[in-house]
C-alpha positions as CSV (number, residue, x, y, z in Angstrom):
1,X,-81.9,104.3,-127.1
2,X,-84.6,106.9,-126.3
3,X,-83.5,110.5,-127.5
4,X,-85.1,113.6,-126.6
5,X,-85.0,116.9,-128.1
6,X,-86.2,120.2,-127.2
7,X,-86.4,123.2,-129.6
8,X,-87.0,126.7,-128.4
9,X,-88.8,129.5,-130.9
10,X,-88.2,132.8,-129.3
11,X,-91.2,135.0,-129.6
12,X,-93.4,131.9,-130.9
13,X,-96.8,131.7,-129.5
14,X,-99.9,129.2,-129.7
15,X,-101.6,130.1,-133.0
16,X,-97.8,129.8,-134.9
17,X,-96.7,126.6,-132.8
18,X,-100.8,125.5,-134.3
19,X,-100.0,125.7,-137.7
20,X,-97.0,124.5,-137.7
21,X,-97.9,121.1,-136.2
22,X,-100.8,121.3,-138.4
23,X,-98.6,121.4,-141.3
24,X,-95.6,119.3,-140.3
25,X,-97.1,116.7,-138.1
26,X,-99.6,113.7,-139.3
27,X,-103.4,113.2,-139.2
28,X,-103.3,117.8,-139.6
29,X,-101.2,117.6,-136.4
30,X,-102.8,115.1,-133.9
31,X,-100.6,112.3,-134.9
32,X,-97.0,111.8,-134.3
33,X,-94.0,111.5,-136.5
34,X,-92.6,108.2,-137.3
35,X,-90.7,107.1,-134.5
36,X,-91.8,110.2,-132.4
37,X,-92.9,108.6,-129.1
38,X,-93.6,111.6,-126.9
39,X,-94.5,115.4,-128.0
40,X,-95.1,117.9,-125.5
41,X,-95.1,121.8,-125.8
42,X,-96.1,125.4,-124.6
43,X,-95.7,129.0,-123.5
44,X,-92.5,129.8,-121.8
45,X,-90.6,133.1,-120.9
46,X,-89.7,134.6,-124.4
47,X,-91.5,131.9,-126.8
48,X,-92.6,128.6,-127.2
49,X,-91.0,125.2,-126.3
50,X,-91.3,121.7,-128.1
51,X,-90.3,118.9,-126.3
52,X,-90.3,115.5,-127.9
53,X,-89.0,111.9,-127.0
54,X,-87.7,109.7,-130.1
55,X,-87.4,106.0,-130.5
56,X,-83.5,106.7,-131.9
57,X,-81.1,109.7,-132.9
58,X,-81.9,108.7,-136.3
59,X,-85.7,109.4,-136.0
60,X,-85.1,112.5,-134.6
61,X,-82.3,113.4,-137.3
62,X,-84.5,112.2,-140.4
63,X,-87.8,114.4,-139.2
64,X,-85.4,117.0,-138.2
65,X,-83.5,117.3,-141.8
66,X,-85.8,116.1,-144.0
67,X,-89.6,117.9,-143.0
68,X,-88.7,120.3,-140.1
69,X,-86.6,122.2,-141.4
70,X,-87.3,122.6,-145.0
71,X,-91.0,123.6,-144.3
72,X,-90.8,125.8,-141.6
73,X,-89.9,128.7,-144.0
74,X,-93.2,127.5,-146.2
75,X,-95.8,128.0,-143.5
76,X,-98.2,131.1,-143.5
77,X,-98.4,132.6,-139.8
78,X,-96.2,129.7,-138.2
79,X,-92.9,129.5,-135.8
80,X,-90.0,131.2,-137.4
81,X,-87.0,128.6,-137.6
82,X,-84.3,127.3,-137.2
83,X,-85.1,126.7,-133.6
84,X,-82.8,126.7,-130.8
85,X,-81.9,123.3,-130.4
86,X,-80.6,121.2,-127.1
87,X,-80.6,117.2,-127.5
88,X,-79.5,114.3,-124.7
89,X,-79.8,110.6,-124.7
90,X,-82.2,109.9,-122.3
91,X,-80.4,108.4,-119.6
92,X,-83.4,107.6,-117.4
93,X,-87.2,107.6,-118.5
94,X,-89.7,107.1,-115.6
95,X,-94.0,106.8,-117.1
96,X,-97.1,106.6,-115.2
């Protein structure tokens, strides 16, 4: 089942969200995660917001554990972790 994941980075803005993806996220950021199917993200009031669509909890749970959140504290000028986290199964997905 489709799970989807949003994190919020108070205070994070373009150039730390930048090299962040850059550094956690295949191909030097252009390239998705295994089992990422969907990655969205921007400016909002107070920060930056990642939203991203996984094949399975599990995906989501592996990149989480195992790169997120062990690099973030390694990359010069990017978001300052943990984020704040809210997760759902996706109970209805609707594409163009």
């Amino acid at each position: 089942m489709t799970y989807l994941i949003t994190h919020f980075y108070d205070g994070g803005n373009a150039g730390q969200y930048e090299a962040t993806i850059a550094a956690i996220h295949p191909v030097g950021g252009k390239g998705l995660p295994a089992g990422q199917v969907y990655h969205a993200a921007g400016p909002c009031d107070g920060g930056w917001l990642v939203v991203a669509a996984w094949d399975s909890k599990a995906s989501c749970d592996l990149f989480v554990t195992e790169t997120l959140l062990p690099e973030l504290p390694k990359i010069v000028g990017g978001l300052a972790g943990p984020p704040q986290e809210r997760a759902a199964e996706v109970a209805n997905l609707l594409t163009a």
